[in-house]
GUBATOR-769935 format. One record per residue (C-alpha): x, y, z; chain. Coordinates in Angstrom, 2 decimals, padded with zeros to 5 digits, always signed. Example, Ala and Ser with C-alpha at 12.3 -4.5 7.8 and 13.67 -1.06 7.14 Angstrom:
GUBATOR-769935
+---------+---------+---------+----+
!    east !   north !      up ! ch !
+---------+---------+---------+----+
! +012.30 ! -004.50 ! +007.80 !  A !
! +013.67 ! -001.06 ! +007.14 !  A !
+---------+---------+---------+----+
***
This chain:
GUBATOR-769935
+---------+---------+---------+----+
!    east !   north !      up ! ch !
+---------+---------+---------+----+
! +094.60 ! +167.83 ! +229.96 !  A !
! +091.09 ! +167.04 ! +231.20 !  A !
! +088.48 ! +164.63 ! +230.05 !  A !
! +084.88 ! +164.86 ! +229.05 !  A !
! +081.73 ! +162.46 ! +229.39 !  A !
! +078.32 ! +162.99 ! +227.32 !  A !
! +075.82 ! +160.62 ! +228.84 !  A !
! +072.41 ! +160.64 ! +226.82 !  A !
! +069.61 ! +159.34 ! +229.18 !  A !
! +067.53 ! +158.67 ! +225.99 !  A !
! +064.18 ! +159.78 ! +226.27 !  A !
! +064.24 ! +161.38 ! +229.39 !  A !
! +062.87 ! +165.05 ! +228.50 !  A !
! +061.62 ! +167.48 ! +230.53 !  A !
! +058.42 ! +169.07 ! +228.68 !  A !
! +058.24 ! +172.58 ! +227.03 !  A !
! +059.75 ! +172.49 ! +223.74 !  A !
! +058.60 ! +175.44 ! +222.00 !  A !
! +057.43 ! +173.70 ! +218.48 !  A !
! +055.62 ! +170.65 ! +220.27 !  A !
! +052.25 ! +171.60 ! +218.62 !  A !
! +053.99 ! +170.40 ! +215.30 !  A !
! +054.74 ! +167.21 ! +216.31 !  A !
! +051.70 ! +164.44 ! +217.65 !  A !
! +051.09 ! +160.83 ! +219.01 !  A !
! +047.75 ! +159.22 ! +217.84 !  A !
! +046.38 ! +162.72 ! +216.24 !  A !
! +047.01 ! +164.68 ! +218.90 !  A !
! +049.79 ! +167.16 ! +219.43 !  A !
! +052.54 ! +167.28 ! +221.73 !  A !
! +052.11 ! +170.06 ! +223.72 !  A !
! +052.15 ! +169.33 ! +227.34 !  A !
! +054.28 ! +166.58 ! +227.47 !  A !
! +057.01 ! +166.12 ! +230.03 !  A !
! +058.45 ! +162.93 ! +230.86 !  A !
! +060.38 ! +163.72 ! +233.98 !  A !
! +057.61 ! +166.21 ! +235.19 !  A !
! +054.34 ! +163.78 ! +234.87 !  A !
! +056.53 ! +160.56 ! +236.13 !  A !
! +057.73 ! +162.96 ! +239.52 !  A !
! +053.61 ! +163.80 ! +239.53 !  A !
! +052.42 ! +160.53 ! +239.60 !  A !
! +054.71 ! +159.26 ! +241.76 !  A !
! +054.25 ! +162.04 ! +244.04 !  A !
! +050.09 ! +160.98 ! +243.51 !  A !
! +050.87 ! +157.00 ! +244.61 !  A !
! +050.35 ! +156.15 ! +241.08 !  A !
! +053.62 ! +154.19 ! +240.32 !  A !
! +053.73 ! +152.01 ! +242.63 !  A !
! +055.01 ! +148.72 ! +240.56 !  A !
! +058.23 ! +147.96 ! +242.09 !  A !
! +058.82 ! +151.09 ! +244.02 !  A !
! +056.95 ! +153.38 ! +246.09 !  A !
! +056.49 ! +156.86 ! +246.75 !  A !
! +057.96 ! +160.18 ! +245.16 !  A !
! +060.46 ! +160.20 ! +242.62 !  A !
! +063.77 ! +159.55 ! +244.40 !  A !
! +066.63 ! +161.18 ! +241.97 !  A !
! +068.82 ! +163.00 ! +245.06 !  A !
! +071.99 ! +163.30 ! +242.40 !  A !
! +070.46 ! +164.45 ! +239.63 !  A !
! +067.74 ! +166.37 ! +241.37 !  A !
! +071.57 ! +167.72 ! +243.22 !  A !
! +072.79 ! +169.01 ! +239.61 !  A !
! +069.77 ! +170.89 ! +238.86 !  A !
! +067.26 ! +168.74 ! +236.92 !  A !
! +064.40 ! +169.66 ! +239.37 !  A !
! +065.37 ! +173.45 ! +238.21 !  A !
! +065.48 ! +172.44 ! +234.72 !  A !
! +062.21 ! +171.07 ! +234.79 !  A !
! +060.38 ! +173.93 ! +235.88 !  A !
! +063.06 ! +176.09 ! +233.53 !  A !
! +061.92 ! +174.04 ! +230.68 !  A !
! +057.84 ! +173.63 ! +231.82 !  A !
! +056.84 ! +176.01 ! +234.44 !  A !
! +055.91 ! +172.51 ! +236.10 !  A !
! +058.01 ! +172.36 ! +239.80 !  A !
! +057.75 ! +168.91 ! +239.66 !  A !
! +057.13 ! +167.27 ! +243.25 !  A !
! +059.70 ! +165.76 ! +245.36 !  A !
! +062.88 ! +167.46 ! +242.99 !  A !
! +063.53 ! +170.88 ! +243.23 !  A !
! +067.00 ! +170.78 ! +245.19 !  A !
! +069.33 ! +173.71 ! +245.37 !  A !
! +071.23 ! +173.02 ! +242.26 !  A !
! +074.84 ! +171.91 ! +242.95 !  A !
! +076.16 ! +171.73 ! +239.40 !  A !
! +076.00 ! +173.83 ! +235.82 !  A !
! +072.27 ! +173.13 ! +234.81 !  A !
! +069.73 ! +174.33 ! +231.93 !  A !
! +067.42 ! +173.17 ! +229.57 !  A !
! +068.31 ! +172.36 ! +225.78 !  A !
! +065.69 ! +172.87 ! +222.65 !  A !
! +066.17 ! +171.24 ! +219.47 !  A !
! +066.09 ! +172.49 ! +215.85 !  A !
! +066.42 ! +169.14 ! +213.98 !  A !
! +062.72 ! +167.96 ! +212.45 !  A !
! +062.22 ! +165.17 ! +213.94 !  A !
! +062.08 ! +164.21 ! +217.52 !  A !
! +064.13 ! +161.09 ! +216.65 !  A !
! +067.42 ! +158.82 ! +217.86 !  A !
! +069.66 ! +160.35 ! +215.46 !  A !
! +068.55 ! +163.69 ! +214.64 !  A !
! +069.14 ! +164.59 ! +218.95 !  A !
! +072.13 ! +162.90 ! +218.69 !  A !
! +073.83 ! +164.29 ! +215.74 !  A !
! +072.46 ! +167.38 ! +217.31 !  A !
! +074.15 ! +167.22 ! +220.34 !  A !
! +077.01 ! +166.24 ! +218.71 !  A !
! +077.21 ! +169.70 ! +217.26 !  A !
! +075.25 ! +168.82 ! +213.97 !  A !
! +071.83 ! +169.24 ! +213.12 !  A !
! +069.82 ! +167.40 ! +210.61 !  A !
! +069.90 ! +169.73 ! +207.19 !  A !
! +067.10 ! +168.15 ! +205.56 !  A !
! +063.60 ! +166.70 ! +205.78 !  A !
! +063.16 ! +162.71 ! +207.04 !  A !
! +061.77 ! +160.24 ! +204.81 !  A !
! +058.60 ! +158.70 ! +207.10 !  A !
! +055.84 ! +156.19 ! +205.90 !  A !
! +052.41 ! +158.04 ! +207.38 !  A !
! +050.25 ! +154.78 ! +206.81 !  A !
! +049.41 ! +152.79 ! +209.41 !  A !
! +048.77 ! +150.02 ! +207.35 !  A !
! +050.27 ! +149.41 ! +204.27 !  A !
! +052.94 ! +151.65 ! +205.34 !  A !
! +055.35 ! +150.65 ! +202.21 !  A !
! +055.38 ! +151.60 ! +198.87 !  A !
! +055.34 ! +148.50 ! +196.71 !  A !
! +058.24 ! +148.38 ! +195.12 !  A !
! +060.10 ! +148.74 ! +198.76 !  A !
! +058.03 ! +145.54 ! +199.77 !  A !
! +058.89 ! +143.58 ! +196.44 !  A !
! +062.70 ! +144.67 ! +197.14 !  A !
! +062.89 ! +143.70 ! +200.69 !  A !
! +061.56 ! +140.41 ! +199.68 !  A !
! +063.75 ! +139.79 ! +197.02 !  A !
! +066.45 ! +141.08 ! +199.22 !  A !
! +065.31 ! +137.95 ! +202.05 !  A !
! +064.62 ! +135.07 ! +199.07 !  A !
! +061.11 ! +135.29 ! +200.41 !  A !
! +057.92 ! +135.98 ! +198.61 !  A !
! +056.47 ! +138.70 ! +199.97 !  A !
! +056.86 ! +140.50 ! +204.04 !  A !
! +054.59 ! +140.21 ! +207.17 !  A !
! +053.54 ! +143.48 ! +208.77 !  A !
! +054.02 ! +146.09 ! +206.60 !  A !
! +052.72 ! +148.85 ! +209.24 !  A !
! +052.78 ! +150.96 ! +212.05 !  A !
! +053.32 ! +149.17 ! +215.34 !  A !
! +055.04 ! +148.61 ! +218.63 !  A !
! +057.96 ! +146.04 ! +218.50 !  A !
! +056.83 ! +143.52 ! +220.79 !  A !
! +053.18 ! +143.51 ! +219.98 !  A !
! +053.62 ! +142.52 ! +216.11 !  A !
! +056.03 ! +139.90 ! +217.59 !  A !
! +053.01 ! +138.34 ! +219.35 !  A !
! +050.63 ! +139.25 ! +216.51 !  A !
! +052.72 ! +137.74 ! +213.55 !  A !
! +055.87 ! +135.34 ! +215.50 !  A !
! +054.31 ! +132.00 ! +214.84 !  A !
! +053.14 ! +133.22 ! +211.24 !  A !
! +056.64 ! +134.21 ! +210.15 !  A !
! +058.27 ! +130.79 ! +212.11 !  A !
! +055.85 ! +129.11 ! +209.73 !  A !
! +056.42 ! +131.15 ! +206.24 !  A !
! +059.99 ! +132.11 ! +206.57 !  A !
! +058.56 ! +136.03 ! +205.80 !  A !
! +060.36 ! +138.83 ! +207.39 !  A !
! +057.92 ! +140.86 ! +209.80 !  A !
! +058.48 ! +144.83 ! +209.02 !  A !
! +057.10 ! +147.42 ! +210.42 !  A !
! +057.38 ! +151.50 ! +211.07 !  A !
! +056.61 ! +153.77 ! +213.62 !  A !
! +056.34 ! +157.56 ! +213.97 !  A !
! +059.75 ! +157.60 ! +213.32 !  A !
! +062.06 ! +157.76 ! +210.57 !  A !
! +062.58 ! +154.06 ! +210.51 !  A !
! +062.05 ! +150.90 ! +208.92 !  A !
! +062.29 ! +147.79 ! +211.57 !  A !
! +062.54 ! +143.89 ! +210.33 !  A !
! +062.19 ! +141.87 ! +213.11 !  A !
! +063.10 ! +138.14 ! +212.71 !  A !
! +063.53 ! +134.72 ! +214.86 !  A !
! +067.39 ! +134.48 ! +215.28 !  A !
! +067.18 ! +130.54 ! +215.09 !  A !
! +064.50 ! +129.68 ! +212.45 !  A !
! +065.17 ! +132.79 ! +210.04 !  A !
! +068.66 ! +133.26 ! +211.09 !  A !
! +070.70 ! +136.56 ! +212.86 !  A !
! +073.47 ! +136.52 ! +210.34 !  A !
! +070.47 ! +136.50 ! +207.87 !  A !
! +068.79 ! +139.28 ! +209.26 !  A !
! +071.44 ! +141.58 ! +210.35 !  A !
! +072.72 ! +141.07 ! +206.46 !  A !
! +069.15 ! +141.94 ! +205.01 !  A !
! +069.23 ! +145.10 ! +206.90 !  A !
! +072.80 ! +145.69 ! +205.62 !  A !
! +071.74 ! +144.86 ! +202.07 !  A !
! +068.44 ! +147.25 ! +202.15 !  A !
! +069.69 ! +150.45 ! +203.90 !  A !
! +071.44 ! +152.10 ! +201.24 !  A !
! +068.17 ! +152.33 ! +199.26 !  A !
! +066.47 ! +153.01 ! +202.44 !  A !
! +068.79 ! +155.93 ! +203.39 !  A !
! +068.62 ! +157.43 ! +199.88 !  A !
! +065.00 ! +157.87 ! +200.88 !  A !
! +066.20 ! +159.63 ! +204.39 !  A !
! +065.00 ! +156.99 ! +205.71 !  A !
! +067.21 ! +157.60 ! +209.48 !  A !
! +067.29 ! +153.81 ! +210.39 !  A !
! +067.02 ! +150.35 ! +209.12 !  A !
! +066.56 ! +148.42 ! +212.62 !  A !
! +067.14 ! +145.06 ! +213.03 !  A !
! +064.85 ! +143.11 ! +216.00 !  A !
! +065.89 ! +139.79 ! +217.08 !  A !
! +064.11 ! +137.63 ! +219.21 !  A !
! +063.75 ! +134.12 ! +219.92 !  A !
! +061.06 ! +132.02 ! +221.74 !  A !
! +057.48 ! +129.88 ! +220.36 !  A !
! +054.38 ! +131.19 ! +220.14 !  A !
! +053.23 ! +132.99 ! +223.15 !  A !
! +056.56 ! +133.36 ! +224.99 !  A !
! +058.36 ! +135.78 ! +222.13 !  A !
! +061.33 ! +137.82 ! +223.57 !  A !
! +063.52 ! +140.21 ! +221.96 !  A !
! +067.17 ! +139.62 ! +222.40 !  A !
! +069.89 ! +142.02 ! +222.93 !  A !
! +071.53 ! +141.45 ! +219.37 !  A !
! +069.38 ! +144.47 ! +218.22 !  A !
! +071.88 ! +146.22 ! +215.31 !  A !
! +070.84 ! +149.52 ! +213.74 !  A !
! +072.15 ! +150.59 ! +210.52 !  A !
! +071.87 ! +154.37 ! +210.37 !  A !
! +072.77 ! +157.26 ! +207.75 !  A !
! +075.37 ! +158.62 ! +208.12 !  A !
! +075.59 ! +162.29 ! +209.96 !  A !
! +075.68 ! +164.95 ! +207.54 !  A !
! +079.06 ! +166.90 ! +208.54 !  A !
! +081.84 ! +166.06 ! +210.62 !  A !
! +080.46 ! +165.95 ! +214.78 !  A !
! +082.06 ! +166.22 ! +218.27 !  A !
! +083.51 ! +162.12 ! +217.64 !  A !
! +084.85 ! +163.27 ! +214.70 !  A !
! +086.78 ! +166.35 ! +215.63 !  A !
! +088.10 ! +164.50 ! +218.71 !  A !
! +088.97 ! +161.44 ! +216.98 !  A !
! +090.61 ! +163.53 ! +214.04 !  A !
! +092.51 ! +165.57 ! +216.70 !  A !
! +094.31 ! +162.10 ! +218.27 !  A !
! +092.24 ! +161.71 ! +221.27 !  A !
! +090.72 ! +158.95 ! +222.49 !  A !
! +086.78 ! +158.10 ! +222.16 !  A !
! +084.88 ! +155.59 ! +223.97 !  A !
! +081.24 ! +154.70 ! +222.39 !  A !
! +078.98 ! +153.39 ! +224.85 !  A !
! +075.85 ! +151.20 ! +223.56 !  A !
! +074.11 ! +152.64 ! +220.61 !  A !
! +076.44 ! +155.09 ! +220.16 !  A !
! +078.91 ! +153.41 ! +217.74 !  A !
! +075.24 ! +152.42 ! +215.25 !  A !
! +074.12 ! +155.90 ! +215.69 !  A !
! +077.40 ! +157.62 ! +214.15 !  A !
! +077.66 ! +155.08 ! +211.78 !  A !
! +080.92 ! +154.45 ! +213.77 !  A !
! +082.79 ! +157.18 ! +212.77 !  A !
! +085.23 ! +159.09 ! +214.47 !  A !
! +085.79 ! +155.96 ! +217.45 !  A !
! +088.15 ! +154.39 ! +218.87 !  A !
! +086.93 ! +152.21 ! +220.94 !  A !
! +082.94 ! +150.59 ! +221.23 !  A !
! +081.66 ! +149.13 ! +224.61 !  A !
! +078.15 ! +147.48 ! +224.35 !  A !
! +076.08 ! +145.35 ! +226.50 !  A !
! +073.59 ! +142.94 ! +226.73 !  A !
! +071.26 ! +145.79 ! +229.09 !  A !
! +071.43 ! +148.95 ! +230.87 !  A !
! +073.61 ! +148.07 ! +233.68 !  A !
! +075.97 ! +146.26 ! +231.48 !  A !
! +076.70 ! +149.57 ! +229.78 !  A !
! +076.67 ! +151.38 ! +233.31 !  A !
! +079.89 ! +149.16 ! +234.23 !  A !
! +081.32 ! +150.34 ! +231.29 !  A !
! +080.69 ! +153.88 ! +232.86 !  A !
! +081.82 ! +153.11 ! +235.82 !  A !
! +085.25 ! +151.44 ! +234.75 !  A !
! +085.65 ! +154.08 ! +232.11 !  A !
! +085.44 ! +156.75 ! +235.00 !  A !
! +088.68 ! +155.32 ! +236.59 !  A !
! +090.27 ! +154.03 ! +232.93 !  A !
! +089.26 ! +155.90 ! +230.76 !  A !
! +092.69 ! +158.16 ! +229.52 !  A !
! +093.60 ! +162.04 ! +229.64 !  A !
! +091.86 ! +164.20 ! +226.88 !  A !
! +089.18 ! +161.44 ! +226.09 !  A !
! +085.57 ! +161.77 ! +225.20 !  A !
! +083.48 ! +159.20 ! +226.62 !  A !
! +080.02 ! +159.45 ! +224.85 !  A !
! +077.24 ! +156.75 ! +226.07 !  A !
! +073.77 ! +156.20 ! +225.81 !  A !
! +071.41 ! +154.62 ! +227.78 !  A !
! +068.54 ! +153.16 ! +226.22 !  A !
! +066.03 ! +150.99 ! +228.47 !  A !
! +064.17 ! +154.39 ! +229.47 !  A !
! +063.05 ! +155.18 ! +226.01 !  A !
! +062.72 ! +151.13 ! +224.63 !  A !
! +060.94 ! +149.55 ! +228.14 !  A !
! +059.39 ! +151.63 ! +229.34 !  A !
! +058.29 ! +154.96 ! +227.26 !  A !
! +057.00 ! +153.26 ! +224.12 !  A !
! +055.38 ! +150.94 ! +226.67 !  A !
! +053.56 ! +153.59 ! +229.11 !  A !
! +054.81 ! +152.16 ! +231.76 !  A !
! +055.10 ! +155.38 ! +234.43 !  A !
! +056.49 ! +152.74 ! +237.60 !  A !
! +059.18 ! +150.95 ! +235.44 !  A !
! +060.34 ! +154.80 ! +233.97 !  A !
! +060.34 ! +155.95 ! +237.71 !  A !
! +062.12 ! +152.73 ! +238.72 !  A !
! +064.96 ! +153.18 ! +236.04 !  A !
! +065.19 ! +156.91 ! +237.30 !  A !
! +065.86 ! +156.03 ! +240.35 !  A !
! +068.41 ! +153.09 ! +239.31 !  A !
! +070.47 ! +155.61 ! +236.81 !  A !
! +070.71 ! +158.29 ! +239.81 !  A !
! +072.01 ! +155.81 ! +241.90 !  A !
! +074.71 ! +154.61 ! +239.62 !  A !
! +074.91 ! +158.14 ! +238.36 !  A !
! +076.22 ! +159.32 ! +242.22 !  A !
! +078.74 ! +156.12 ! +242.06 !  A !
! +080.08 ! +157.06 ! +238.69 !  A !
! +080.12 ! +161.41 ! +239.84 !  A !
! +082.45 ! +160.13 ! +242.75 !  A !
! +084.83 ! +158.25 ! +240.86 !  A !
! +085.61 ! +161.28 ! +238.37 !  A !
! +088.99 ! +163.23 ! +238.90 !  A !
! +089.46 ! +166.90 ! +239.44 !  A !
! +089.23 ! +168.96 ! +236.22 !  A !
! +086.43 ! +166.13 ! +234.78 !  A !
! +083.56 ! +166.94 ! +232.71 !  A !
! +080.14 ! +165.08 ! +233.16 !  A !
! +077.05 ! +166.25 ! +231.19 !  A !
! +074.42 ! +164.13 ! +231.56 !  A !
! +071.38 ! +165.05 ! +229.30 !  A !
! +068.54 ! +163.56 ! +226.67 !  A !
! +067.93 ! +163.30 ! +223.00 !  A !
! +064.10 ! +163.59 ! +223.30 !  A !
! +061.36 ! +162.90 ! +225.17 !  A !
! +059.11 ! +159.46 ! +225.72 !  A !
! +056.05 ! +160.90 ! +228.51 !  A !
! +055.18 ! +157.47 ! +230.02 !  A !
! +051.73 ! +159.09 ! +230.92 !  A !
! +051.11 ! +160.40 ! +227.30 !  A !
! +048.75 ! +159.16 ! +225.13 !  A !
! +049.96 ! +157.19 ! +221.98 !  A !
! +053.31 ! +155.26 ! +221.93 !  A !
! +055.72 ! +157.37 ! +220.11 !  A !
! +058.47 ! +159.80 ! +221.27 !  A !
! +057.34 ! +163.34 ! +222.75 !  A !
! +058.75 ! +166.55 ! +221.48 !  A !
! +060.16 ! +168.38 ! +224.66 !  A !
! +063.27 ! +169.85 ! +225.72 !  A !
! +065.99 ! +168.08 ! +227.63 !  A !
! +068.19 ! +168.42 ! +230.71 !  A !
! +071.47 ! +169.54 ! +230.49 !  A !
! +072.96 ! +168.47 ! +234.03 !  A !
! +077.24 ! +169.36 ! +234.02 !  A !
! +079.14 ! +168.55 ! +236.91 !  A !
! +082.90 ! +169.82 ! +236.90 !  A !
! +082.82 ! +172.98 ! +236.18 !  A !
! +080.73 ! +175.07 ! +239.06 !  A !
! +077.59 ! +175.68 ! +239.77 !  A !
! +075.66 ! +177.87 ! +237.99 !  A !
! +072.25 ! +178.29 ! +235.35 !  A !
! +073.21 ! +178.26 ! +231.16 !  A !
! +069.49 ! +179.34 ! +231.27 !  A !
! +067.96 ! +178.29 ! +227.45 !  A !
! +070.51 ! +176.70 ! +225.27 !  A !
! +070.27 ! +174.64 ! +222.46 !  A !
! +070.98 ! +171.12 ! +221.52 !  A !
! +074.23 ! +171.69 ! +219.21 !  A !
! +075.52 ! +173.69 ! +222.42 !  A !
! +076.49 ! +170.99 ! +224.23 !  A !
! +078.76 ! +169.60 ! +221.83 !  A !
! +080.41 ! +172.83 ! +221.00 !  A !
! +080.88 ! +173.02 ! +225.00 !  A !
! +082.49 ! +169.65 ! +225.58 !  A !
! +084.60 ! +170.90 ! +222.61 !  A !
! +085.67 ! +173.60 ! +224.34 !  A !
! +086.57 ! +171.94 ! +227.88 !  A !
! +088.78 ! +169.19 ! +225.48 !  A !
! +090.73 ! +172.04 ! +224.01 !  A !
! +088.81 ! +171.21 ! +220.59 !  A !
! +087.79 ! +173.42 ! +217.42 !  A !
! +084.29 ! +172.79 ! +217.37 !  A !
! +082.92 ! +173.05 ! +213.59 !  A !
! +079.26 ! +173.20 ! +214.24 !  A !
! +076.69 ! +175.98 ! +214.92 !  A !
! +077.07 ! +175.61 ! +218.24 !  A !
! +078.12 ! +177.58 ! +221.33 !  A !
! +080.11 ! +176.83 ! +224.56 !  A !
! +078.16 ! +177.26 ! +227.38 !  A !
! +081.26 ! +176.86 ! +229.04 !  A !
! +083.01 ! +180.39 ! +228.13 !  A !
! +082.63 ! +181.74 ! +231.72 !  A !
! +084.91 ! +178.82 ! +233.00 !  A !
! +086.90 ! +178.60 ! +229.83 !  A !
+---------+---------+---------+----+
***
């Protein structure tokens, strides 16, 4: 018996998704973006430069094809990757509407989203009223701060001192299917705000609203930081997904990070989260020697997408690149024969892209364990019927195993 590990580098997308001119950041469509493609360019150009230098240095993953799956995915050979591929590589496109945490999970996962997401188009006065009156009542508080689109740690700044003052809740929206309270964990409370959350998502999630988020963060006015107590409190997937028929089949899963929130825990046995990226990396890492026969290991890593995508910030992207491949070659050596490691994205965040949202692109899909060769096009709900298939599982999704020539 063999085991299998899904790694989702969140955001980390590699342009060319075929519907991208439906989906758009500040008005303007999608097309063109590529996360991994522009960051490799402007690296190559001496144009992320904070931190690091020079082009994009990803030798392992550039090793199991993502170079290749670039240009698959693009047509762009992005500069400095473009190794001989040493492992099963291809590019995934996704079906789900939304370009969203947990539609490309659930995706991947074998499930995509049947329906339409609830979203709140306003920028300002993003909430219907009767949401803002309940979300108040909900907190004891008379009335919200925020109510609108923006990025987390800006309406922090904009509104931190206001709410430490008034006791109001700050929410706000995004592009996204989400609704976000963010909240001082001494002066409002985390219990308190983790429980609002908890109280308000069923109504929200009726809606199809994908995620109440709660934001923590601590601090006085002007020195606000987040903390790492972040909780979402997501719908629950649709049908049954790869956790589940694993789970339901006696083997052992491992949730890594945001994993556990994103499947509503279902279908885990066991949840390892962190404070940070590299706390969830030793999880990896251990896990790769631990971790027992049959198992699914599923993990996400986050700080691409939430540091440094929604903030445009190309050098720190490049610099957590280059981090991940380094612990990526660490973790590849520490796998045993008959192992399965796909490493691959849930959508995109283009650093260089105008706007702040996520980008609609394909993703990588980067297996080691199981040869070398191209899967060419696949999509999304592939992968998850293909780590199905090396676990010995009935897959119940749409899906296909990309796997079949090795199974």
């Amino acid at each position: 018996m063999t085991r299998a590990f899904l790694i989702v580098m969140d955001s980390v997308g590699i342009g060319g998704a075929p519907d991208a001119a439906r989906f758009f950041n500040d008005g303007e469509p999608d097309t063109g973006a590529n996360t991994v493609g522009h960051i490799a360019t402007e690296c190559a150009a001496g144009r992320a430069e904070a931190g690091r230098s020079g082009p994009l240095k990803v030798p392992h993953l550039d090793a199991l094809g993502l170079g290749a799956a670039v240009t698959l995915a693009s047509g762009l050979c992005p500069p400095g990757l473009g190794a001989p591929p040493r492992g099963l590589w291809g590019a995934a496109s996704e079906v789900s509407k939304g370009k969203d945490t947990p539609s490309g999970h659930w995706e991947l996962a074998g499930v995509p989203v049947p329906w339409d997401w609830h979203y709140f188009p306003q920028v300002e006065n993003s909430f219907p009223p009767d949401l803002v009156d309940f979300v108040a009542a909900q907190a004891g508080t008379a009335g919200i701060l925020g109510n609108c689109h923006a990025p987390g740690t800006a309406i922090i700044e904009r509104l931190g001192e206001e709410h430490m003052r008034s006791g109001w809740p700050i929410c706000y929206t995004s592009a996204d299917s989400v609704f976000q309270i963010a909240a001082h964990e001494e002066t409002f409370g985390l219990a308190r705000l983790l429980q609002l959350c908890r109280d308000i998502a069923p109504r929200l999630h009726a809606m199809k609203v994908g995620r109440v988020i709660a934001r923590p963060f601590v601090g006085r006015p002007g020195n606000f930081v987040r903390t790492p107590n972040r909780r979402d409190f997501a719908i629950e997937p649709p049908a049954p997904t790869l956790l589940d028929w694993a789970y339901d089949a006696g083997r052992t899963t491992h949730a890594i990070g945001k994993i556990g929130d994103i499947f509503s825990h279902r279908g885990i046995s066991a949840l390892h989260k962190g404070k940070n990226d590299a706390d969830l990396m030793d999880h990896l890492q251990r896990l790769a020697g631990e971790a027992e026969e049959g198992s699914l290991t599923f993990a996400n890593f986050v700080e691409f997408d939430s540091l440094y995508g929604h903030r445009r910030d190309v050098s720190g992207y490049a610099r957590a690149l280059e981090w991940f491949d380094a612990q990526a070659g660490r973790f590849l050596a520490r796998l045993r024969p008959g192992d399965l490691a796909i490493f691959t994205a849930d959508h995109g965040n283009d650093p260089s892209w105008h706007g702040t949202d996520h980008t609609r692109e394909r993703v990588p899909v980067l297996g080691h364990g199981v040869g070398l060769r191209s899967v060419g096009q696949v999509a999304y709900s592939d992968v998850g019927a293909s780590v199905a298939a090396h676990l010995g599982l009935r897959a119940a999704g749409p899906g296909h195993s990309f796997l079949q020539e090795q199974d």
